[in-house]
C-alpha positions as CSV (number, residue, x, y, z in Angstrom):
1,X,-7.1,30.9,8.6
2,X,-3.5,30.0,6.8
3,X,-2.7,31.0,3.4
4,X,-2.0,28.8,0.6
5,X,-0.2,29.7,-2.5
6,X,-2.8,27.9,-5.0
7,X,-3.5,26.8,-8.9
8,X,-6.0,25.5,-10.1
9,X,-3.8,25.1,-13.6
10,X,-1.1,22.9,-12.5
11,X,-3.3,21.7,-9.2
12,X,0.0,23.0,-7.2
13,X,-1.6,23.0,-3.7
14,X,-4.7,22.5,-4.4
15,X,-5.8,20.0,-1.4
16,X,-4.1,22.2,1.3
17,X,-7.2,24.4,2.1
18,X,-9.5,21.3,1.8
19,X,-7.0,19.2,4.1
20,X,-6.1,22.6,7.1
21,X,-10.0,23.0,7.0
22,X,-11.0,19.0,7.1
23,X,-8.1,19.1,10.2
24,X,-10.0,22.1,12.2
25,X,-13.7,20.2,11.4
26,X,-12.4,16.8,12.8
27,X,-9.9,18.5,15.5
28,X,-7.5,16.6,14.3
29,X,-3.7,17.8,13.0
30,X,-2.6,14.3,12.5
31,X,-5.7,13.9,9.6
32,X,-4.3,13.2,6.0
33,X,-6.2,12.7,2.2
34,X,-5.6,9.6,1.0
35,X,-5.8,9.6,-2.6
36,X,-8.5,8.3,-4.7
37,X,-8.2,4.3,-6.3
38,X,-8.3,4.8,-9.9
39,X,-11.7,2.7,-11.1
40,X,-11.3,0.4,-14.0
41,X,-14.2,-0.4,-15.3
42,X,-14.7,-4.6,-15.9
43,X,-13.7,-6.1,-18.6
44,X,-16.8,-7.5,-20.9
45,X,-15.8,-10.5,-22.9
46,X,-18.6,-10.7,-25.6
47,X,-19.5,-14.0,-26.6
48,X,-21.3,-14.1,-30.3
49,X,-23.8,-16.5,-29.8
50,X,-25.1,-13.9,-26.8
51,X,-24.9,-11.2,-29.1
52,X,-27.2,-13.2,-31.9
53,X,-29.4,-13.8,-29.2
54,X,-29.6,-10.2,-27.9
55,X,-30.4,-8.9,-31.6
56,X,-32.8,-11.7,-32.3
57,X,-34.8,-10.6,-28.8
58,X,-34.5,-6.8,-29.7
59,X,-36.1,-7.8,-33.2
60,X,-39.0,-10.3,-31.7
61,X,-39.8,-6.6,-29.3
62,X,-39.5,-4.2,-32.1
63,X,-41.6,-6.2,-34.1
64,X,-45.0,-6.5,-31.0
65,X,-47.6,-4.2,-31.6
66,X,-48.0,-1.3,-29.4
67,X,-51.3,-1.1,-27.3
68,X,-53.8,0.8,-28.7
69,X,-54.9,2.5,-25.6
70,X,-54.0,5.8,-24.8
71,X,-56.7,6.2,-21.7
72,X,-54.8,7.2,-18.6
73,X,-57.7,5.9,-16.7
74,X,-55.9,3.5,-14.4
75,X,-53.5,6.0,-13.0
């Protein structure tokens, strides 16, 4: 197994084990680690009218009765 000067503070090196061992699983020296695509998450354009709407729903559920049943007889 080869040895790698590591830190896990600065990341200095911190793929080489992962790649020389990923190289000796696939038997493959030629195999690179690509690098990750940064995810942005979607912009949401709110739209007020939607938002009235969502708050008037949320009231209209808060405002139905629970059921009175607690029997657990149907499970």
């Amino acid at each position: 197994m080869k040895y790698y000067d590591i830190s896990a503070l600065s990341n200095y090196n911190l793929e080489k084990p992962f790649l020389w061992l990923a190289q000796k699983l696939a038997g493959n020296d030629d195999l690179q680690l690509v690098s990750q695509i940064p995810l942005i998450p979607p912009e949401i354009h709110l739209d007020p009218d939607m938002l009235r709407e969502y708050e008037l729903q949320l009231i209209e559920a808060a405002s139905q009765p629970l059921p009175d049943d607690d029997d657990d007889d149907d499970l």
